[in-house]
N, C-alpha and C positions, 0 to 999 in steps of 0.2 A: 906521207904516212900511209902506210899500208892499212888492204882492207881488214887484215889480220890484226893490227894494232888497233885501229880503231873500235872491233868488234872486245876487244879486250880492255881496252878504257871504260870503253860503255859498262861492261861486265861489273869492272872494278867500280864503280859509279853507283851502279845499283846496289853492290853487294856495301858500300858505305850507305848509301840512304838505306839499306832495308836493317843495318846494326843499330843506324840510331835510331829508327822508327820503332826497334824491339826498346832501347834506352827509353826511349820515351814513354814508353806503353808501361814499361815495369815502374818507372817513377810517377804515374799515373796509378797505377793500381797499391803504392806505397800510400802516396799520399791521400787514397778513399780508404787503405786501411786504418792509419793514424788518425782521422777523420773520425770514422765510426771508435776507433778505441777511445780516443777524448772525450766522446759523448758518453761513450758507457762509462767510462773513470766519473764521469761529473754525475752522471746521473747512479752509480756508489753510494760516492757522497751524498746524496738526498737520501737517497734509499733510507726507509727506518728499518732498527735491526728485528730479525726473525729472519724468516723464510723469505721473505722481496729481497733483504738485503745479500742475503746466499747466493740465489737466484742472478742479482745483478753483479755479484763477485764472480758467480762463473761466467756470467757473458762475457763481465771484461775480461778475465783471464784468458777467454776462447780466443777473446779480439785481438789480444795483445799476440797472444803466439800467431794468431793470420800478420798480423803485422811485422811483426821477427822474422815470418818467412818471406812476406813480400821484402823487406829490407836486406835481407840474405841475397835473395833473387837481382835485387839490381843491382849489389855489390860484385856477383859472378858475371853479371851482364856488362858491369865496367870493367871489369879483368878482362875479360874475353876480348874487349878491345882494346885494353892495354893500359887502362887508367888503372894506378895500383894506388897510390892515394884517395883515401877515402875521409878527410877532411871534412870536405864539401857534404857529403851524406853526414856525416855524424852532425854539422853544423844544420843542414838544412830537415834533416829528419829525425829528428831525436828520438830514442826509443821510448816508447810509453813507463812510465814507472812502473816498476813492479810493486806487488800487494805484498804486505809488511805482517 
């Protein structure tokens, strides 16, 4: 094997670890948004109504869209590598409810 071939494996090597290290980072940053959106959803529900309860319908709502986008973000970050089934996401990250 040439010096050439092998500087191109190596290449190719890195340029897969550093895709799924972006994959992992993004489903890392899904799963602390889902995280925090559950806690604000629950803690909704305690909320008494007025003003607290308002307050804590717009956190969750904020949360919820950070989480839409983080979920957005790793669904282009599995495209990008070629996974077009999104099963697996829908299964393992479910979108947070929406407020009714």
């Amino acid at each position: 094997m040439s010096q050439r071939d092998e500087a191109l494996q190596r290449t190719e090597k890195e340029i897969l670890a550093e895709k799924a290290a972006t994959l992992g980072r993004a489903g890392e940053r899904l799963e602390a948004a889902l995280r925090i959106a559950a806690e604000l959803h629950a803690a909704l529900a305690r909320a008494p109504e007025g003003p607290a309860r308002e307050s804590a319908r717009v956190s969750y709502r904020q949360a919820r869209a950070r989480a839409l986008e983080a979920r957005r973000t790793l669904i282009v970050q599995r495209e990008a590598i070629g996974l077009r089934n999104h099963r697996l996401v829908d299964h393992q990250f479910p979108e947070p409810p929406p407020l009714v």
